[in-house]
N, C-alpha and C positions, 0 to 999 in steps of 0.2 A: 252208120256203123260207129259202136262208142269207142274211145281212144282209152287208153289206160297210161297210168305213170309207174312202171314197174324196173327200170331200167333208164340209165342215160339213151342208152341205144333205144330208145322205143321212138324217142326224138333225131330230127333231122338236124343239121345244120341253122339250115332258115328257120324253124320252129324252136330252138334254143331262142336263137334272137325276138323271136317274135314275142316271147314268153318274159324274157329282159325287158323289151320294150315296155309290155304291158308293166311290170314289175316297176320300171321308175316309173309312170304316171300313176297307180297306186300308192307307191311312196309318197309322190310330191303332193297330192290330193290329202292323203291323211296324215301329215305334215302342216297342211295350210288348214284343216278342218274342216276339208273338202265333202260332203257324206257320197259313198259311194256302194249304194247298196244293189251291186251287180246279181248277187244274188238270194235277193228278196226270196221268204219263206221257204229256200233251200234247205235240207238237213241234209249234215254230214256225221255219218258214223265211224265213232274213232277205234280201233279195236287194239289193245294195249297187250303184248303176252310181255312185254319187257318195260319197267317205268320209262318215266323221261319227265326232265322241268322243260326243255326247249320246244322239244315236238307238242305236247299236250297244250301247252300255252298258247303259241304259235297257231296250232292250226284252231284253236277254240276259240281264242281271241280274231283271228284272223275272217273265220267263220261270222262273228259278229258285226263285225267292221264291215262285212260284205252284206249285212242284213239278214243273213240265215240264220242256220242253229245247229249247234254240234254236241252229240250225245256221246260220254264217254263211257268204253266197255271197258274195264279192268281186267285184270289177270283172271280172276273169282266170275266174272258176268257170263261172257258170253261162252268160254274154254272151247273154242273150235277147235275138231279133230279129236275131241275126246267126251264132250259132252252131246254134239253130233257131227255129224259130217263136215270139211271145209267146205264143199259144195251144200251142203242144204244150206248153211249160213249166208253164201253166199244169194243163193235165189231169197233167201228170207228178207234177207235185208234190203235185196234189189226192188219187193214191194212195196216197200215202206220210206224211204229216202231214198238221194239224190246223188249222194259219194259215199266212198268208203275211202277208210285213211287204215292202215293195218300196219302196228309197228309190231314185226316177229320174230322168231328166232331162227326158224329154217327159212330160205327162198321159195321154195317148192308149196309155202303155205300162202304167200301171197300170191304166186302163180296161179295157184288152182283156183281162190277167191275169183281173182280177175276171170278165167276160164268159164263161172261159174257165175256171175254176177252179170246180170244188162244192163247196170249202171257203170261209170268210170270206178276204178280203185286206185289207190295212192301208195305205194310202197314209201313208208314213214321210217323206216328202218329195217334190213333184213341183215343175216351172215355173208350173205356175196356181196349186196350194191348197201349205200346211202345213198339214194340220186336225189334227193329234198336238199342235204345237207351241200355236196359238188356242187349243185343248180346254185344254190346258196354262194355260196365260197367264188363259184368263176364272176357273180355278177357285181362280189363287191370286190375284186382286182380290176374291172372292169373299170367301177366307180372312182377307183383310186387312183388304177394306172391310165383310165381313157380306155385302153386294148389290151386283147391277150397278144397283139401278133408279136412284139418282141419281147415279152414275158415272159423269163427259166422261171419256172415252180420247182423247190423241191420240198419232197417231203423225205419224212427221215421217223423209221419207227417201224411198226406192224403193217405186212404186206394186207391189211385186212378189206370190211367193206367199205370204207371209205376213203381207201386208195385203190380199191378196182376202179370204183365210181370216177375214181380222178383219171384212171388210165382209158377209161369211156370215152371221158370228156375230152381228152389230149386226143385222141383216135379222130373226133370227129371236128373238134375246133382247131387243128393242128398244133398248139402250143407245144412247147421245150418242158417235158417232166422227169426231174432227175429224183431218183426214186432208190434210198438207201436204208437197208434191212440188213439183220444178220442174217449169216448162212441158215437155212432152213426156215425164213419166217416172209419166203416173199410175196409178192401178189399172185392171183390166180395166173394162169400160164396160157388160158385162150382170152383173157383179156389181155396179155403183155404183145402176144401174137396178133391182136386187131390193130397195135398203133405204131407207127412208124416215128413218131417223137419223144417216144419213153427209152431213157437210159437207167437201166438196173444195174446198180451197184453195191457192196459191201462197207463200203468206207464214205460216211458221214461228210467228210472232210471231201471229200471229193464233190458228193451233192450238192456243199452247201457253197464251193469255190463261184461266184460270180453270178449268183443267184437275185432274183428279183423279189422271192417269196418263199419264205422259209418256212414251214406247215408241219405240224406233229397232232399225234392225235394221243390215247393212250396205249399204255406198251400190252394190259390184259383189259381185254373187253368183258360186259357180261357174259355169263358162261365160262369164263375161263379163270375163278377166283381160284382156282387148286393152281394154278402153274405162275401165281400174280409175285411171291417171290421168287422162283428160280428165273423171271424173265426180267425182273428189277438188275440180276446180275449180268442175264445176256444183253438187254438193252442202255446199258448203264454208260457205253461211249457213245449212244445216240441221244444222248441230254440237249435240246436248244438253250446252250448257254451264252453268255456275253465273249468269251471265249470262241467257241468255234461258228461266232456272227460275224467274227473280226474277218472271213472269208469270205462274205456274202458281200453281193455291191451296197454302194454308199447308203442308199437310199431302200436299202431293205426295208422289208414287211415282213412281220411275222403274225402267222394264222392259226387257229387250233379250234377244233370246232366242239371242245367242252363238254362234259365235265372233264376238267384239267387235275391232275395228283400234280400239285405241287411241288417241286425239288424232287421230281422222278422227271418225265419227258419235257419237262420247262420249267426254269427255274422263275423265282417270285422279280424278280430282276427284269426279268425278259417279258415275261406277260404283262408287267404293268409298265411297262417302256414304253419312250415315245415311239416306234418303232412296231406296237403291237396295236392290232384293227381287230383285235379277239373280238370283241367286245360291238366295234362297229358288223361285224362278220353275224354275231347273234343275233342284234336286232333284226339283221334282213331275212333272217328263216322266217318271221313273220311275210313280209312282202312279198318272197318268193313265191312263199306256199297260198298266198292267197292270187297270185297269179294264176299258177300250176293249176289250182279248181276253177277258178275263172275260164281259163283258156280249155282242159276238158270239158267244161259244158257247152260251150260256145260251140264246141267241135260237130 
């Protein structure tokens, strides 16, 4: 039976770690110029309705590095769901290659792919989850702290898919996620109900008091450029500045999984701080994700 990566939850506990694991001995290997071609004459097809520098690079480069081959569909190529069916795309391509990677705008598009595909699919980005980016993000607090187990995360911003993703991830690796939105902007509500270590709050200051790991994303995502200045003035006390870091523990991190608006949700100050792993945080979308296809095929 094939595995799909569509969700944190699609993953166990032990199958996170397992996936980590694999992740540092990729690392260390193409690191040392180790060649690691797990998956010799594999194709992976990337299906793109929304751009991206990280995803695209990441999983194509990463696709290489593993000795396969990654063909990229643009917004104009393949137009699933309008040019034909999500499902006929989906058997189409189950023909012909060996993954699918689908970064989309609805959930229910990569859903149906996977539903529809007898090959693995990759949820590269949708409106509910980021799980590429979270898988990302827990393994390099990992790197950094050693463990999640005595690690607050908080994040501070849009209740969006990359803080459901976190609230996934809290749910199932039990970690402390102090989680601060303004009124009406919070995370989904049957993800806040699956984890027993997420605190939602209103007040920044409160999230970010004693914190391990300080985390913002942006305040308007694609799709939402109509609402990108009225939510500059709703989000505008949730700024990670050097200011309200002065409440985080000593040895704070801060993370942002990028593209970053500059002196909107983090200031130039903070991101380029000793203090900021942005940047170490990016390179591992590489690593992760070429884990994540490794470990689905293997399955």
């Amino acid at each position: 039976m094939k595995s799909d990566f569509i969700s944190i939850f699609n993953l166990t506990k032990q199958e996170i770690f397992e996936i980590f694991e694999l992740t540092k001995k990729l690392k260390e290997s193409q690191k040392k110029g180790i060649q690691h071609k797990m998956l010799k004459d594999k194709t992976l097809a990337m299906i793109f309705e929304k751009p991206s520098l990280r995803t695209r690079v990441t999983f194509e480069t990463g696709m290489t590095q593993l000795g396969g081959h990654a063909i990229y569909l643009g917004p104009g190529d393949a137009k699933i769901g309008a040019r034909e069916t999500v499902a006929d795309a989906g058997k189409n391509l189950s023909r012909w290659v060996d993954l699918i990677m689908a970064r989309v705008f609805v959930h229910k598009t990569v859903e149906d792919l996977a539903k529809s595909a007898t090959i693995p699919v990759i949820n590269g980005l949708c409106d509910l989850e980021h799980p590429c980016q979270i898988m990302c993000d827990l393994f390099t607090i990992i790197e950094k702290k050693g463990s999640l187990d005595t690690v607050v995360i908080a994040y501070l911003g849009d209740g969006n898919n990359v803080c459901n993703s976190f609230i996934a991830g809290s749910a199932l690796l039990g970690f402390q996620l102090n989680i601060a939105t303004p009124k009406g902007y919070e995370p989904n509500k049957e993800y806040l109900a699956k984890s027993k270590t997420v605190a939602l709050v209103n007040d920044p200051k409160k999230a970010v008091t004693h914190a391990d790991i300080v985390y913002t994303d942006v305040w308007a995502s694609m799709g939402q450029e109509t609402e990108a200045e009225a939510r500059k003035e709703i989000f505008k006390p949730f700024q990670v500045n050097s200011q309200l870091l002065e409440l985080a523990n000593k040895n704070y991190l801060v993370m942002h999984c990028l593209p970053a608006h500059r002196g909107e949700e983090i200031t130039d100050e903070v991101i380029e701080g000793k203090h900021s792993i942005v940047f170490d945080q990016a390179e591992n979308r590489l690593h992760i994700q070429k884990a994540i296809m490794v470990w689905l095929l293997k399955q």
